[in-house]
Structures are given as C-alpha cells and as structure tokens.
C-alpha positions, 0 to 999 in steps of 0.5 A, spaced: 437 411 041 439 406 037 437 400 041 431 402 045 431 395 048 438 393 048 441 393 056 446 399 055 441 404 055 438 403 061 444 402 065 444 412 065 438 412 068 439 405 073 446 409 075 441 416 076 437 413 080 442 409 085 446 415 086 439 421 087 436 415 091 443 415 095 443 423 096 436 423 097 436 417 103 441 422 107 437 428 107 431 425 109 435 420 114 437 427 117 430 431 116 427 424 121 433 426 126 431 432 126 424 432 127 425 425 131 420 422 126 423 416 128 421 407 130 422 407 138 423 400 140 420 402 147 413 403 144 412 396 142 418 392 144 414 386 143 413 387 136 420 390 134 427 386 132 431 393 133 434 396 139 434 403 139 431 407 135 431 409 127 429 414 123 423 413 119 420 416 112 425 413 107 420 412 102 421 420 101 427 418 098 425 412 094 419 416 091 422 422 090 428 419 086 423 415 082 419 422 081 425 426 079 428 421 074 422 419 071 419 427 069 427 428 067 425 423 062 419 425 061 421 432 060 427 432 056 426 425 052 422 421 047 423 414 051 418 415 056 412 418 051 409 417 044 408 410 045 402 407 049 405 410 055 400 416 056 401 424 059 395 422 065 399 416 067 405 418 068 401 424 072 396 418 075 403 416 078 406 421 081 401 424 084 398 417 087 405 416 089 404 422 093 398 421 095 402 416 099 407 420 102 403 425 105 399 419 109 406 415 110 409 422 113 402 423 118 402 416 120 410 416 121 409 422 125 403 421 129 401 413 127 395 414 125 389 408 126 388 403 121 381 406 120 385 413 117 392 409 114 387 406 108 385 413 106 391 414 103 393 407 098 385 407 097 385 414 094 391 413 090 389 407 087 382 411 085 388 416 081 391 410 078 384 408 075 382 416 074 389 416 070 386 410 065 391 405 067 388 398 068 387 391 066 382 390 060 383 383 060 387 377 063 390 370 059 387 364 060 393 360 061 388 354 057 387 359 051 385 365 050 384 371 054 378 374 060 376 380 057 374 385 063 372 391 059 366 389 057 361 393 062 364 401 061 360 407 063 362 414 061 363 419 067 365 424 063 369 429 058 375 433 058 377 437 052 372 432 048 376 425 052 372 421 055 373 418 062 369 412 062 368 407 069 370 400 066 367 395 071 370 389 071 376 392 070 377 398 075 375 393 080 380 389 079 386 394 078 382 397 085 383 390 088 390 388 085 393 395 088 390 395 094 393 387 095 400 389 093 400 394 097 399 391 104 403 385 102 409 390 102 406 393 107 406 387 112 413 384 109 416 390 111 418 387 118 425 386 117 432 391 115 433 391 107 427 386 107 423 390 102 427 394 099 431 389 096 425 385 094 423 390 091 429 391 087 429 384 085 422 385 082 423 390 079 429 387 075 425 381 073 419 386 070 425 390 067 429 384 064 421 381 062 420 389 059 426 388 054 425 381 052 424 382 044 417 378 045 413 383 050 418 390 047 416 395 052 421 400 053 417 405 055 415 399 062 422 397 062 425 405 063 420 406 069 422 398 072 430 399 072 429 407 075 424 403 081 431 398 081 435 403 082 431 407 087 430 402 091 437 399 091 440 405 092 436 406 099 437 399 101 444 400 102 442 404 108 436 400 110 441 394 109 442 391 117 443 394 121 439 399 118 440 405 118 434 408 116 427 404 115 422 406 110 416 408 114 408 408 112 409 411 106 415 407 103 412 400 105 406 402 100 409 405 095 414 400 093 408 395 092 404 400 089 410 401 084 410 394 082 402 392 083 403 399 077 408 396 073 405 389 072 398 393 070 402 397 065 406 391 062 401 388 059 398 384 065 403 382 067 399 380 074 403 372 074 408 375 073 408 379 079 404 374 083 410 370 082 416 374 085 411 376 090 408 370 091 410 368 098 408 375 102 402 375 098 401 368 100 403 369 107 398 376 107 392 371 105 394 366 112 394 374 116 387 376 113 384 368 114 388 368 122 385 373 124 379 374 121 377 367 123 381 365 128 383 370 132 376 374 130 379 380 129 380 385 123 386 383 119 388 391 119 389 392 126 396 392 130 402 388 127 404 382 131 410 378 129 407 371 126 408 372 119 413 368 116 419 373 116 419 372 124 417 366 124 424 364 120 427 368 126 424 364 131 426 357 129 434 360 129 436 363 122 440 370 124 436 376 121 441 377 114 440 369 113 432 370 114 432 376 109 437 373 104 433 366 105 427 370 102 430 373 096 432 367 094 425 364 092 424 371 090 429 371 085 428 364 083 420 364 082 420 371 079 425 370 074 422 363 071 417 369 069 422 370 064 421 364 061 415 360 063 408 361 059 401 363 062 400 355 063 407 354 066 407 359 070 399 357 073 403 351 074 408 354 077 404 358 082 402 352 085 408 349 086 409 356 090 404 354 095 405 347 096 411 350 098 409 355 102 404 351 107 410 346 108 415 352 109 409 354 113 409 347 117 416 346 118 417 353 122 412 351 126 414 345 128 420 347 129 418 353 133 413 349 138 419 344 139 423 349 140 419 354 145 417 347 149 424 345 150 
C-alpha cells in the first residue's frame, strides 16, 4: 500500500461495505417477514409515526457487514493489525457487537423490559473493557492532559499477559459506552434518522483518522466500513422505511462510535460533537423523567424528544431527519479543524443552542395545540 492515508484506499472497503450491507438488508428484511419479527403500529399507536407494520432486526445487516469486512481485513491484509490495533480488540469488538444482536433479536422478538434490555450493552462494554480497549487519559483543553490510568489492579494472566482493571479509566470507558449507546437508542425514532447519523459520524472520525496530524489508518479503516455499513442499510431505512434496525441496531451504531472514538485516541470531543444534540436531548430525558415525572429514565419510549417534538411544530418527517443531519454534519466536521479549546468552546455553543431549539419548539407547540 502506497499511501496508507491517502483517500483512494478506502473507497474498496467503503464500496464493500455499502454493497454486503445491501445484500444483507434484504435477507434480513425477508427472515423478519418470515417470522413476523416486526414494528406493529397497533401495539402502541401513541408512540409510532408508521402506519403499518415494519420489519425489524436490521442492525443484523449493519453488524454483519462490519464483521465480514472487517475479519476480510484482518485476515487477508496488513492494514488492520501490526500497529497499535491489537488481535483482542478486534475479537473484543465483534464478539461485544454480537452480544447485542443476540439481546436485540430477543428483545425484537419477545420485547424484553427494560430490566433485561440493559443485560446486553452492559455485557458488551465489560467485553470492550476485558478486550483492553479504554481511555488512558483526556486533554485538558487549558494544557495537558488527565491521566486516568493512575490506579491499575492485576486481575490476571494469560500466556504470561497480564489483564489489569485500570479504575478510573474502565469506568470511564463503561460510562462513555453505555452513554452513547442509548443516545442512539433513544434517537432511533424516526426512518433513516440513525442510520444516516450514523454514517456521518463515522465519516467525520474516518476523515479525522487520516488527517496527517492524528495518522491512524488502522481507525480510519474501521470508521469508513461502519459508513459503508450503515449507508448501504439506510437506503432501505430511508422514509418510508422499508425495514427499521431494532434493539440491536439501535445500539450498535452507538456502540460502534462510542468504540471508535475511544481507539482514535480519545477522541471523545469529537464524538460529543457529531453527537451532541441527541446526547443533550438524552440528559433532558433522564432529568424529566427522574425529576419530574418521578419515573425511571428507562421505562417505555414516549414521543417528547426533540425529533417528534420537531414534527409537532409541523416539519414533515424527511425535513425533520434532514434538519438533524445538519447540525450533525456542521458540529462533527469543526472537529476536523478545532483544537480541544475550540471545541470546549464549541460545545458550549451547542448547548446554547439546543435549549433555544428546545424553547422554541415548545413554544411553538403550546401555541399550536391551544389554538
């Protein structure tokens, strides 16, 4: 390989990626059909924007395809290992990933409570972390940096390797995963909506991976065959959709980035950036409902995040999910550009932001609903 961060290297796995994940959307669709795995409007109607029902279990198609192209990779090249990126983190990965397709498909199948539902991402970030991949230490956007690896305890040893529990820094990576996880996971309310964040965001930490100042090839491969994964679903997850991503999908595509953004070098501003209006829309949830609705922030779905909210106040469902990728592609991609003083700074632009947009659509919806 000539280039190992030149542009034209990726477009293989890019294109692999978007055409495996077609195939694979299809089956998949036709496997839900056939056991009638399936979103059924009539259940909830007070929580769905569909009319008739959708199969589920996409994000079988999306996992698969990152799985596929990623062993293909492993396997059969040298641009995966041989730098920092080790055997056990890719094997951490995947096996995590289908840790959560097995918890997605029995919840897509039988919906599972909430109780049982965070079994699974639980389980798959303890991989994650028992794989060896976590933050040892966060910029100081003043100077600096925040060492997290300070307190480390041997567990045990494997062919003379030693496993050690890093405190401060497993905890964060546990938090971090589990956040990004339902963020995802709460946004997926809408067709094409995390499907196309989604491969946004994995462009912006694709394109931030082969700038020459960060030089991570082996990052970069792994962001643009999560794009391709996940653009080749969303052509069918486009609305109206054809087939939704389920329990499963919702999770992994945040777990994928939460993943990515870890293994990029902590890169966690950036990540806060292209999702920093569903993570910000995901802390309103938890502070509502813990405070005032005196509930648990993981009980049922309701339609008060700001997707619907968007929807309330009269933008149609194409504009709405349009409108969000927008300020996912113009906040993620200042990472591209902005130091970590920049990008504090920018943060907090994003949340002035979100508590205007927050203010606005609620005015606007009260003045609607009492005319």
């Amino acid at each position: 390989m000539d280039n190992p961060l030149a542009i034209e290297e990726y477009i293989i796995p890019f294109v692999l990626a978007v055409l495996i994940s077609i195939i694979l959307t299809l089956l998949v669709r036709r496997i839900a059909l056939r056991l009638q795995i399936v979103d059924n409007p009539e259940v909830s109607p007070d929580r769905k924007v569909q009319s008739r029902s959708v199969p589920l279990l996409g994000g079988l198609a999306i996992y698969f395809t990152v799985a596929i192209v990623i062993l293909y990779y492993t396997l059969f090249t040298d641009r995966v290992l041989g730098g920092y990126m080790e055997p056990k983190f890719i094997a951490g990965i995947l096996i995590a990933g289908g840790l959560l397709m097995m918890g997605g498909f029995l919840d897509d199948k039988r919906s599972l409570g909430p109780a049982k539902q965070i079994i699974w991402p639980v389980l798959a970030t303890l991989v994650i972390i028992a794989s060896g991949i976590g933050v040892q230490y966060i910029t100081n956007p003043f100077g600096g940096v925040f060492s997290l690896d300070i307190i480390q305890l041997e567990l045990f040893s494997i062919n003379s390797t030693p496993y050690f529990l890093v405190l401060l820094a497993d905890l964060f990576a546990f938090v971090w995963l589990m956040g990004m996880m339902y963020t995802t996971k709460f946004l997926d309310g809408l067709d094409g909506l995390v499907s196309g964040i989604t491969t946004l965001g994995a462009l912006i930490l694709f394109f931030l991976s082969i700038n020459k100042e960060v030089a991570q090839p082996e990052t970069a491969l792994l962001a643009v065959i999560l794009a391709g994964a996940s653009l080749g679903f969303l052509i069918f997850n486009w609305h109206p959709a054809k087939i939704y991503l389920g329990e499963g999908g919702s999770l992994f595509t945040g777990f994928m980035l939460g993943v990515l953004a870890i293994i990029s070098g902590a890169k966690i501003a950036t990540a806060m950036l292209i999702m920093g209006i569903p993570i910000l829309d995901v802390i309103w949830v938890i502070i509502r409902r813990l405070f005032f609705e005196k509930r648990s922030p993981f009980s049922g779905a309701d339609k008060k995040h700001l997707h619907f909210r968007l929807l309330d106040i009269g933008l149609s469902h194409r504009q709405t999910v349009i409108f969000l990728y927008g300020i996912t592609f113009i906040f993620g991609s200042t990472a591209l550009f902005l130091g970590s003083r920049d990008k504090l700074a920018t943060l907090a632009v994003m949340l002035l932001i979100m508590i205007l947009l927050g203010s606005f659509v609620v005015v606007r919806y009260r003045h609607s609903a009492n005319k």
